[in-house]
N, C-alpha and C positions, 0 to 999 in steps of 0.2 A: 814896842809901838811903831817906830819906826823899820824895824823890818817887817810887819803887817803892813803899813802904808806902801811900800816900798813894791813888795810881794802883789799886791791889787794895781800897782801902776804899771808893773813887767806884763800882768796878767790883762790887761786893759789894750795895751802895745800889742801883743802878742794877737790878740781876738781882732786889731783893727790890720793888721797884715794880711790877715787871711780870711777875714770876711769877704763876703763874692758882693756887699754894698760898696765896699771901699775903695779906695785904691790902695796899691801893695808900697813895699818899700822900693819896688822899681819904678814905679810910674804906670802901673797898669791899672787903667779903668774900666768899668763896662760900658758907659757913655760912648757911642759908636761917632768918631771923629770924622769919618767919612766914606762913602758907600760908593761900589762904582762897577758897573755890570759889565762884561765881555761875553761876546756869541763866539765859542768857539768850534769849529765842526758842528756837529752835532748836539753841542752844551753850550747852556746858558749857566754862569759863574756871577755870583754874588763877591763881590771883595767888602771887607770891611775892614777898619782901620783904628785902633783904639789908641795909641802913642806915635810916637817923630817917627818911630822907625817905620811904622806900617804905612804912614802918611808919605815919607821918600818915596817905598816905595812905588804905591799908587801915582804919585807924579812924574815917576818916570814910564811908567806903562801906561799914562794917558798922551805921554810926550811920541809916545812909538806907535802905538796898538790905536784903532779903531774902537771907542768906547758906546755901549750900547744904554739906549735910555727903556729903561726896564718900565713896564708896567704893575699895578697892582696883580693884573691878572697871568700875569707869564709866570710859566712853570720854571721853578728854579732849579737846578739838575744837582747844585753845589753852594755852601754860603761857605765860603774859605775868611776865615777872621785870624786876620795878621798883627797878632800879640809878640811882643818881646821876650818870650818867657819859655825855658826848657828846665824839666827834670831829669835826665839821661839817668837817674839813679834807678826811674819808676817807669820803664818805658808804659808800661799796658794802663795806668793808673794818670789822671789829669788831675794836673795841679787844682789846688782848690780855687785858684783865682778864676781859673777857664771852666771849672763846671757852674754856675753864677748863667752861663751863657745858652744851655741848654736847659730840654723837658728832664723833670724827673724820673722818664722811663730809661734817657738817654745817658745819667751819671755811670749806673751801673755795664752800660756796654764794654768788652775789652778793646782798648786805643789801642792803636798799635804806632810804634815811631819811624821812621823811615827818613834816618839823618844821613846826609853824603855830603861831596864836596859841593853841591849847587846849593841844597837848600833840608830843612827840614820838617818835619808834617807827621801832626799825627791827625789819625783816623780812624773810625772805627765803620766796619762792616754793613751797619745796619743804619749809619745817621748819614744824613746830608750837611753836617757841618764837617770843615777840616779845618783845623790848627795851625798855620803857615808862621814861620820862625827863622831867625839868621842861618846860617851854614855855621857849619862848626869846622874849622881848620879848613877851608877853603883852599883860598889862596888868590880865590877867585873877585878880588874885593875891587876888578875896575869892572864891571861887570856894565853895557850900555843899560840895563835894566834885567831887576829879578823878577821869575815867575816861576809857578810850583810847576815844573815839568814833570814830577814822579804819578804826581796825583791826575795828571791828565794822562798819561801813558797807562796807566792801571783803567782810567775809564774807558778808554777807546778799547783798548784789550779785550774790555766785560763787552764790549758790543760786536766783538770779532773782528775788530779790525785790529789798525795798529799808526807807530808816527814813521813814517819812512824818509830815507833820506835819497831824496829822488828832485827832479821839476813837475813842474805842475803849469802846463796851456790848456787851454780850450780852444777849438775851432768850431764855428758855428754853433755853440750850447756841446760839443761832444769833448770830451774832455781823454788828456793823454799824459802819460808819465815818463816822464827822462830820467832813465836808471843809469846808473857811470860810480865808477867807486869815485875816490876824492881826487881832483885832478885830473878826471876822465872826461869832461871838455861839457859840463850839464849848463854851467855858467855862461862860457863863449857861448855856445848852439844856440841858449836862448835869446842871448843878445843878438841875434840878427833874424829873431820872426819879425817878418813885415806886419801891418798894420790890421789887417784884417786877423791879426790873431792876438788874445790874449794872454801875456804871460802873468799866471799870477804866483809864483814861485822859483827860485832858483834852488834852492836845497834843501825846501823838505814840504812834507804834506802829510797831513790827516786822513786816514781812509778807512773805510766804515762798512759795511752790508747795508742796503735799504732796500729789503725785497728780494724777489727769487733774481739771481742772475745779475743784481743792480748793485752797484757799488759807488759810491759819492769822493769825492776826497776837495778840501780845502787847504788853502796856504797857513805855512808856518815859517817866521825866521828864521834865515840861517844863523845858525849858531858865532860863525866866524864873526860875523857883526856885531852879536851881542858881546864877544869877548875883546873884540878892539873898538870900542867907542869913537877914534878917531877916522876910521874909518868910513867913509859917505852910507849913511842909511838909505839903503834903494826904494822900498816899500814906505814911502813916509804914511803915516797913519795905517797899517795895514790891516785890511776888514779879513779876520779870523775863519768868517761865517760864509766866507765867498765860492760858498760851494759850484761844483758842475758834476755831471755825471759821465764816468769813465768812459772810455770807447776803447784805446787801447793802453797799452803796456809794451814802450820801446828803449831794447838797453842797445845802448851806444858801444859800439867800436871803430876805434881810429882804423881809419883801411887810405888806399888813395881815391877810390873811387864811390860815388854816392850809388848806394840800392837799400835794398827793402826787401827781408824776407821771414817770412814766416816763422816762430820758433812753436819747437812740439812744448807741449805743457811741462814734460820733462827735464827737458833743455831748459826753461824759462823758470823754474822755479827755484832752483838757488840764485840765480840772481833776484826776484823778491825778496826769500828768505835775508839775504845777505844786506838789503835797503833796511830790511824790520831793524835790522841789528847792529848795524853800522854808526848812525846819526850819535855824532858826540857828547849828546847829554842820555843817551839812553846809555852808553855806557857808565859812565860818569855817575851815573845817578844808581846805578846796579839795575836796570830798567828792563834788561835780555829776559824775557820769558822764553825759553826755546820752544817748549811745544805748542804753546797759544801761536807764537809765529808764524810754526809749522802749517797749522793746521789752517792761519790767513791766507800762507802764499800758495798753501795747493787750494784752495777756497779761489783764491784770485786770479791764477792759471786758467782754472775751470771754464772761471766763466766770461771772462776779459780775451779779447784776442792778444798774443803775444807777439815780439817783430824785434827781429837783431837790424839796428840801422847802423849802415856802414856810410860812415862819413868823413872826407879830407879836410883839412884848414882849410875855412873859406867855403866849403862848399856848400851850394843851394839845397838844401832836401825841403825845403817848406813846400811846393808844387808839388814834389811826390807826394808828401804827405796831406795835404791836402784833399788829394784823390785817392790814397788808400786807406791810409791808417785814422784819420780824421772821420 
């Protein structure tokens, strides 16, 4: 009698774990704790939040990021729901707690997992929901704020573009790229555009196709900020969505003297190729598509003008540029 009682109490335990009403033995609910939109490039990004963990994190990317107020009618590109909870046993297969959260056409699609040292995420092909979840062995736990950078590197990808690790000005609405590997002076240079020009990045940018010939790209933090927290954040609240449209594409080299000259499309495209690939959470994150890259920076060559700028410490190139490149 008593291991029949016993046997319907384990059995009872067991059905309330894993029911998609309940909450689990982690603290996982459906009960969405809090919602919070980001325009980023090209995407509009739904976050949702069901426990502490998912709730830090949305507090610290409201503390950094430019948060958007969503409407009923705004298309959502992504609803990323920031659950506590990984099976690495079952990578293709979602835990029972996170199917509870989808349509029933959407249980049987294959998840795929895509865990690294920043962050981990599953996803599947055909939904618009993604799974965002701690890192697994990191290391990375002072981090100024977490964000899914794998699952936005795959979306730009699908659009032909990519995240580069570049600057990003505009002059007059025409927008320009400072290419320099790391220490190649992309940070000084842009600290001294005068006033009539907008810097909206120092190392890195979103870039995209929009049309024949037309190419857009918007700001993304640099990474080095996000890993040392003490360090001053430049871009307080920084708007994701602050696109411009390209005019040129100019890689820096240290010379003594300022000029401006023209690069063949041939010459100019490993240095693109090499921005696609560079930026330290694309690697980090296993993020290197080599041939989608490819096939961006001879895409961007084409049809962007290209410009080796030759510049000393200290020297003025904004007037040139200005007048040519701009």
């Amino acid at each position: 009698m008593c291991i029949v009682f016993f046997s319907r109490v384990l059995l009872f335990y067991n059905d309330s774990i894993y029911n998609d009403q309940t909450m689990n033995h982690r603290g996982f609910s459906k009960d969405i704790k809090q919602k919070l939109g980001l325009r980023i490039g090209p995407f509009i990004y739904q976050f949702r939040a069901y426990d502490h963990w998912g709730l830090q994190v949305l507090k610290q990317i409201e503390l950094h990021l430019a948060v958007a107020d969503l409407q009923d009618n705004d298309r959502i590109d992504r609803y990323i729901h920031l659950v506590d909870i990984i099976d690495k046993q079952n990578p293709n297969t979602l835990p029972l707690q996170l199917k509870g959260l989808l349509t029933a056409e959407e249980h049987d699609l294959k998840w795929s997992l895509l865990s690294n040292q920043v962050n981990t995420l599953r996803y599947a092909k055909d939904s618009a929901h993604t799974f965002w979840t701690t890192a697994t062995g990191s290391g990375l736990d002072k981090l100024r704020f977490d964000f899914p950078w794998r699952i936005l590197i795959n979306d730009i990808v699908d659009r032909g573009g990519g995240l580069l690790h570049t600057g990003l000005a505009s002059y007059r609405e025409a927008g320009l790229l400072f290419l320099a590997p790391p220490g190649g002076g992309k940070t000084t240079t842009l600290s001294t555009a005068p006033s009539d020009w907008q810097v909206l990045s120092d190392d890195a940018a979103l870039v995209w196709p929009d049309g024949e010939k037309c190419w857009l790209a918007s700001p993304l933090p640099a990474w080095g900020r996000i890993t040392n927290p003490n360090e001053k954040w430049r871009y307080p609240h920084m708007a994701l969505d602050q696109s411009c449209r390209l005019k040129s594409i100019l890689v820096l080299q240290k010379t003594r003297k300022v000029s401006l000259k023209k690069y063949q499309a041939s010459t100019a495209m490993p240095f693109i190729y090499r921005a696609l690939c560079e930026y330290p959470v694309t690697i980090l994150t296993g993020a290197i598509q080599e041939e989608p890259f490819f096939r961006t920076a001879a895409a961007m060559t084409r049809d962007l003008t290209c410009w080796e700028l030759s510049l000393p410490l200290h020297g003025d190139i904004w007037p040139l540029l200005s007048r040519e490149a701009a």
